[in-house]
N, C-alpha and C positions, 0 to 999 in steps of 0.2 A: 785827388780823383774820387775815392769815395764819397770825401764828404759834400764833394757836385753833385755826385749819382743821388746820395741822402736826398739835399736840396729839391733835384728834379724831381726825387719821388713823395716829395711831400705838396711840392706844386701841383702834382698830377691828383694827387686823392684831393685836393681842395677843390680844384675845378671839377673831379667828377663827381663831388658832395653838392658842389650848387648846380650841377646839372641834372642829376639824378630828380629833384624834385619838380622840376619843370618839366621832364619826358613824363612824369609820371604825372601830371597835370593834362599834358597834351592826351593822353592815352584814356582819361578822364571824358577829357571833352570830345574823341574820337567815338567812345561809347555810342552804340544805338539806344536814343532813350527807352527808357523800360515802357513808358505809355506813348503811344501814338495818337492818337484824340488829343487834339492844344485843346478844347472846351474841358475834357476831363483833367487835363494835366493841371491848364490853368484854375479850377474850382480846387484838386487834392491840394495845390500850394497857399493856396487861399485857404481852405482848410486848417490846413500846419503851417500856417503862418512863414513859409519857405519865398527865398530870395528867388527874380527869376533865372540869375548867375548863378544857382546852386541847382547842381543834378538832384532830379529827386531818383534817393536809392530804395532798396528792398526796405531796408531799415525803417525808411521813413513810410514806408506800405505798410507796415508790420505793426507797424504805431497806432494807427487809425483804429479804434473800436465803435464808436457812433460818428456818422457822417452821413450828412445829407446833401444832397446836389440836384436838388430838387431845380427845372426849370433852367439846365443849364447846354442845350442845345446838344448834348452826348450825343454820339451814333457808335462808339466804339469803343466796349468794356477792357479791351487787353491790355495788361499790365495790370487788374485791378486781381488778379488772384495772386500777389504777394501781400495781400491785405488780407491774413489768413487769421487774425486777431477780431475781425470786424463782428461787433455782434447787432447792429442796427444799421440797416441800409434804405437811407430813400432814394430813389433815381427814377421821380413820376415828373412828369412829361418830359422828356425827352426823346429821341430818333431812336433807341434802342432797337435791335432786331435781334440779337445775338447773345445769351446767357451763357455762355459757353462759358467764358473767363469768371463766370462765381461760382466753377462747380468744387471749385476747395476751399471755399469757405465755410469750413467747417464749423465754424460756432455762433455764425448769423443765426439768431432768431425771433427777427422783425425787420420781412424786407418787402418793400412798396416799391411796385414797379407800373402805376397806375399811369394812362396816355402816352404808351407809348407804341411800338411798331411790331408787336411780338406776337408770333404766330403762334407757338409753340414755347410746354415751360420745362418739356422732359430733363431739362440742363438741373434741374431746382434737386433731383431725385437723392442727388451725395448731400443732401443739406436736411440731416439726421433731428438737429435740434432746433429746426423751424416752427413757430410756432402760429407769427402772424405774418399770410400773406398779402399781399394786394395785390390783383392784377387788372384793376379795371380798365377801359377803354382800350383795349387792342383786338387784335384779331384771334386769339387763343378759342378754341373748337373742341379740344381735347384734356381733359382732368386727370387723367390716368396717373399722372405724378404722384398723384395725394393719394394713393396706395404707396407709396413707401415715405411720407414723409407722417412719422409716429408719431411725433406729437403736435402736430398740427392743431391748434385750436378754434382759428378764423379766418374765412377766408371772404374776401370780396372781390364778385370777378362780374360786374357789372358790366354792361355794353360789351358783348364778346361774342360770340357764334358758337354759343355752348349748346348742345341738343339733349347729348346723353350726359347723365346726372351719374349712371350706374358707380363708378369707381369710387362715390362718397360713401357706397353701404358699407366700406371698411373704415371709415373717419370716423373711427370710435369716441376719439376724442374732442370731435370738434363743439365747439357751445354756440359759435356764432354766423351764421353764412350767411351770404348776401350774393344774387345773383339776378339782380334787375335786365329787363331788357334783355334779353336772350332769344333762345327760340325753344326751350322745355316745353318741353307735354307732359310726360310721363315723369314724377317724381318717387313713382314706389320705391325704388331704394333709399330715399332721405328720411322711411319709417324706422331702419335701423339705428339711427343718432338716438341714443339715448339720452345724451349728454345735451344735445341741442334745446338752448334757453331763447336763442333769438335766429329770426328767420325771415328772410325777406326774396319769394319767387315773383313777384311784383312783373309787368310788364312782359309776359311771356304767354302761353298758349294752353295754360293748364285749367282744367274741366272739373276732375274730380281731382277730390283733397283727401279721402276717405285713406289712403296710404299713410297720412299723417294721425291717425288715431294712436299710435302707440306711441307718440308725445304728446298726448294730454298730460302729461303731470310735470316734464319738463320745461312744456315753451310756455314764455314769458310775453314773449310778440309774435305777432306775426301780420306779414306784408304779402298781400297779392292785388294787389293795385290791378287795374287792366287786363285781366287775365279775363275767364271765358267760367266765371265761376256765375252759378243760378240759386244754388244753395247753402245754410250754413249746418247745417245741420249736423253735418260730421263735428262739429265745433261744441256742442250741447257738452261733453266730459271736459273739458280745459277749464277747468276750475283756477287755475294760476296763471292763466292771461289777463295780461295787465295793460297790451295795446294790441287794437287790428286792424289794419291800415288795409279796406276793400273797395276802393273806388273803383268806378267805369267796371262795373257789373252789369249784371243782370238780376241780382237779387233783390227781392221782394220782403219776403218773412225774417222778421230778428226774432220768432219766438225763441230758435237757439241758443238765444245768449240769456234768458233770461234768468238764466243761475249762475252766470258770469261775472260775479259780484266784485271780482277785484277791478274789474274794468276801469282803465281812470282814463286813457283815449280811446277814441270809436271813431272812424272816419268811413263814411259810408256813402260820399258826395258820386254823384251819375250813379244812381244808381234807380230801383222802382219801389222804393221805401215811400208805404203809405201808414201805415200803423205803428204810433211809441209803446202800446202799452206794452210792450216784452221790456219795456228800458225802467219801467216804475221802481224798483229794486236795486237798480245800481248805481248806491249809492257814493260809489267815491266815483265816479265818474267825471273828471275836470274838462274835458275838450270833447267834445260832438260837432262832427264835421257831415254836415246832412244837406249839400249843394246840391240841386240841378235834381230834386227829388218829387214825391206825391205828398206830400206831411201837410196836414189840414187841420189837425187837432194835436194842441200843445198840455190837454190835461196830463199827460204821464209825468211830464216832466215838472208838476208843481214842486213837488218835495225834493226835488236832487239838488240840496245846497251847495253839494260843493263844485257845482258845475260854473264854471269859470269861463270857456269859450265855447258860443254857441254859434253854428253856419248854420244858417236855411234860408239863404238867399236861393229865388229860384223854385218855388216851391210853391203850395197854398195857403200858405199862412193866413187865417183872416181874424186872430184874435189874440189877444195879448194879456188878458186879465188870466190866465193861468199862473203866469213865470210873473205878475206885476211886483210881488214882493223876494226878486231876486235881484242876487247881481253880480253883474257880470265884469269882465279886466278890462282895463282901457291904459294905455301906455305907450311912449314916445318911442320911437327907433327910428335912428339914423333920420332926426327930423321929419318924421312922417307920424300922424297917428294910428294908433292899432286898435281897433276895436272889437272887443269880443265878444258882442251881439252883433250879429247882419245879417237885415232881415229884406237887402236887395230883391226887388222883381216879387214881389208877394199880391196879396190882395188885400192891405191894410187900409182905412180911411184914414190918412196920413192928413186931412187939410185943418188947419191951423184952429185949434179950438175944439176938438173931438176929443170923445174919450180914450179913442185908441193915440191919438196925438200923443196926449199927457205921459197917455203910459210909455210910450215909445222913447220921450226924452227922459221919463225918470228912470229908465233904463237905460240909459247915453248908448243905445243904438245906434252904430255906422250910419250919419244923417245923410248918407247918398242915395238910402232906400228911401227918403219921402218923394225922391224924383220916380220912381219906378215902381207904383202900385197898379190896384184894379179894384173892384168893390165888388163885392158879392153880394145876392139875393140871398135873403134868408126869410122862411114860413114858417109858421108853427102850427101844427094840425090844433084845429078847432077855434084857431086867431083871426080875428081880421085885421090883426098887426102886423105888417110888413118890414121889413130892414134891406136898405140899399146900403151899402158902406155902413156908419152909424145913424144914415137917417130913417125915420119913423115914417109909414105910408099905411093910411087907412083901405082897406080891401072890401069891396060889396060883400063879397062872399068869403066863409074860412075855407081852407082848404081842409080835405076830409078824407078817410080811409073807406072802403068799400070792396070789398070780397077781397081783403088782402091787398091791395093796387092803392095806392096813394096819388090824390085826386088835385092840381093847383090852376090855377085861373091861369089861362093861355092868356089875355089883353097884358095883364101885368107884367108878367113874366117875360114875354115877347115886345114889348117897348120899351121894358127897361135894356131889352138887351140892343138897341138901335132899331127894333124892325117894324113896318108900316102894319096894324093891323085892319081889317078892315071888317063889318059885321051885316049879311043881308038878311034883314029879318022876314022877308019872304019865303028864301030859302031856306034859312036857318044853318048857312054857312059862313063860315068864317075864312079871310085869306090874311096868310101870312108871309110880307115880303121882306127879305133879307139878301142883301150878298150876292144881289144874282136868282137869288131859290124864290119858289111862289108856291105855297102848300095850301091847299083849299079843303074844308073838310067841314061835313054836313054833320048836323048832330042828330044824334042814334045812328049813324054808321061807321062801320070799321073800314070803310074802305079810304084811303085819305089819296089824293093827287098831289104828287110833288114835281112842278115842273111839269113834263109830258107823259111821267108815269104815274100807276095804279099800283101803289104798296097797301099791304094788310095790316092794319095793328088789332092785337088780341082782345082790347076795348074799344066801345065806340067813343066818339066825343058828347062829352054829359052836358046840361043845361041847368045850373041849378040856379034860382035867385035870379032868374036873368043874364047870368054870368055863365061862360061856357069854362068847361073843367076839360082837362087831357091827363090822362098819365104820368106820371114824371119820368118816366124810361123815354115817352115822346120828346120833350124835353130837352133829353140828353142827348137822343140819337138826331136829332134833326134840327136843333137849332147850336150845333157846336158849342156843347156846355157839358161840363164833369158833375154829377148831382153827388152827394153827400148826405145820410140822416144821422145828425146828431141824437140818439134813443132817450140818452136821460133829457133833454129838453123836449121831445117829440119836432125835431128843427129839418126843415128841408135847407139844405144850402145847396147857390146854385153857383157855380165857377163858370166863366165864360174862357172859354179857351183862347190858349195865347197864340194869333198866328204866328209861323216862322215866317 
């Protein structure tokens, strides 16, 4: 009888030895998994290399130090704070709206949360040893976070609905911001970054820059693209700017930079940049980006050898014997070529055989600008040698100076520019048809007929040689042309404007 009862009781603990493992299996697979998001579950397993038959545990959270999930359709972080190890998180473009689940992750400090759905970063505030953040492309409006994250270094929060700036006056330590495309006005608090080497408020609503004076000796770059800026003035102390990216302005004067010697990019494209000489002196200057500008004269830039990429497509360029003994990059990318002279939409005599031609291909100039030139008038007080593009035209009369007033032959002038001139030697006027316009005007009077009105000019029209003379401000104002005098050649140059 006992040794039954033995028996029985030895059958019984065998059966409940191979059952035990199995309930404890099922109790397993009962589990609610730790992450809910399959796009997040399924990139953590892919990650750590985990079966999709194996539960992923805390353990295997706790593992993760660097992990990216970049592009993986996420909408929903929980479970991701048993990843309490992690010090490198990317999670940019994804459905994110909700940081809630990283607020114990304590020892992340490099996290990109760039294209996603996030309004708000206040979740970020327990994440002590942050250093670089990303948050571009979302909805984020408020900074205030970065008041308690101490060592924050960098942040990027480009395209967002950012206004007030104020909460970075305590980001003692940051060196790099970037905050494109927003809505800023006011950056007087980003004068307290003392630390700040690179800086980009680019694409925003900002006026004055005068708040940044007390980083001249820190920043390195700086980016204000599109912004509403007139001036550079405040920029004259930045002696250790080394790039400054100020397109679609409204600036005029570079005198400010001209002691900006470290300068090695300028990007200065839409802008009303008419004069180089503030740039004669800066000479490590590699890349000049000067699109869609007034630049007519390339003397300043003879001497900048190490200028590598030059833009002035767009502009008045009508001479090339300044820069002829330079040169500039040319190089292949992704089967396309890159050229780093282009000298697109100018006013060059580009037709085959010129001297500006010559110079143009030994300067392997972007060959799409010979499709898109213009030619300009050029005079020389006291010449009766003319220049249309590079051709040479004999003039009855030179043009001449007179009580201050600079004096050029209206026939010449006015036919090279398309217009019907016409001359009555009776009356001793002259009619000028163009465009629509009919300007009639008697010589020795100031009074000139444009059309059906009676305008005054401050001189009359002169006669000399047989040849009638106007003013060159007439010139400009009335036959749609930009004048120019070159001084060291005594050179009238005359630009015919570009219709839109």
């Amino acid at each position: 009888m006992k040794k039954r009862i033995a028996v029985s009781l030895l059958i019984f603990i065998f059966v409940l030895s191979l059952a035990l493992p199995g309930q404890a299996s099922m109790e397993a697979l009962n589990q609610e998994p730790i992450i809910k998001d399959g796009n997040l579950e399924k990139s953590i397993r892919s990650w750590i290399v985990k079966k999709d038959d194996e539960p992923l545990t805390k353990e295997d959270l706790e593992s993760l130090t660097v992990v990216s999930l970049s592009g993986k359709g996420i909408k929903d972080l929980q479970g991701l704070e048993y990843a309490v190890n992690i010090t490198d998180l990317d999670l940019d473009i994804n459905e994110i709206s909700d940081l809630t689940p990283l607020k114990k992750l304590s020892k992340i400090h490099t996290l990109s949360l760039k294209a996603n759905k996030i309004s708000s970063i206040e979740e970020l505030s327990t994440l002590k040893e942050l250093k670089y953040l990303e948050i571009s492309w979302n909805q984020v409006s408020s900074l205030d976070v970065v008041k308690q994250l101490p060592r924050l270094i960098e942040l990027k929060a480009d395209h967002n609905q950012i206004s007030n700036v104020q909460a970075l006056s305590s980001a003692a330590e940051l060196t790099y911001l970037k905050m494109v495309d927003n809505a800023i006005e006011d950056i007087a608090s980003l004068g307290n970054m003392k630390k700040l080497t690179y800086l980009n408020v680019s694409d925003n609503k900002i006026k004055d820059l005068s708040p940044l004076r007390m980083l001249s000796k820190s920043l390195t770059y700086l980016g204000i693209d599109g912004d509403q800026v007139t001036d550079l003035k405040m920029l004259e102390g930045f002696h250790n700017l080394e790039g400054l990216s100020a397109n679609n302005n409204s600036i005029e004067s570079l005198a400010p930079l001209a002691k900006l010697t470290k300068l090695s990019t300028l990007d200065l494209s839409s802008n009303k940049v008419k004069d180089l000489e503030p740039l004669i002196h800066l000479n490590k200057l590699d890349s000049l980006y000067l699109n869609n500008n007034r630049v007519w004269n390339l003397e300043p830039l003879r001497n900048l050898k190490a200028l590598k990429i030059l833009q002035l497509n767009s502009n008045r360029v009508w001479n090339l014997e300044p820069i002829q003994h330079n040169s500039y990059d040319f190089h292949w990318d992704t089967g396309a070529e890159r050229y780093g002279l282009q000298l697109n939409d100018n006013y060059l005599d580009l037709r085959e055989g010129t001297p500006t031609y010559k110079i143009f291909n030994k300067l392997n100039a972007d060959q799409y600008g010979i499709r898109s030139q213009r030619k300009t008038q050029r005079l020389m007080i006291g010449s009766k040698t003319a220049y249309l593009g590079d051709s040479t035209y004999n003039l009855t009369a030179a043009p001449f100076i007179q009580t201050g007033r600079t004096y050029v032959p209206i026939r010449f002038i006015s036919e090279k520019l398309g217009a019907n001139v016409n001359w009555n030697q009776t009356t001793k006027e002259v009619t000028i048809q163009k465009d629509g316009k009919t300007i009639r005007w008697v010589v020795g009077n100031k009074q000139v007929k444009i059309n059906q009105q009676t305008v005054m000019s401050d001189t009359p029209l002169l006669l000399r040689n047989n040849t009638t003379f106007v003013p060159v401000r007439f010139v400009s104002e009335q036959l749609n042309t930009t004048v120019e005098y070159l001084s060291s050649k005594k050179m009238v140059i005359i630009f015919e404007n570009k219709t839109k």
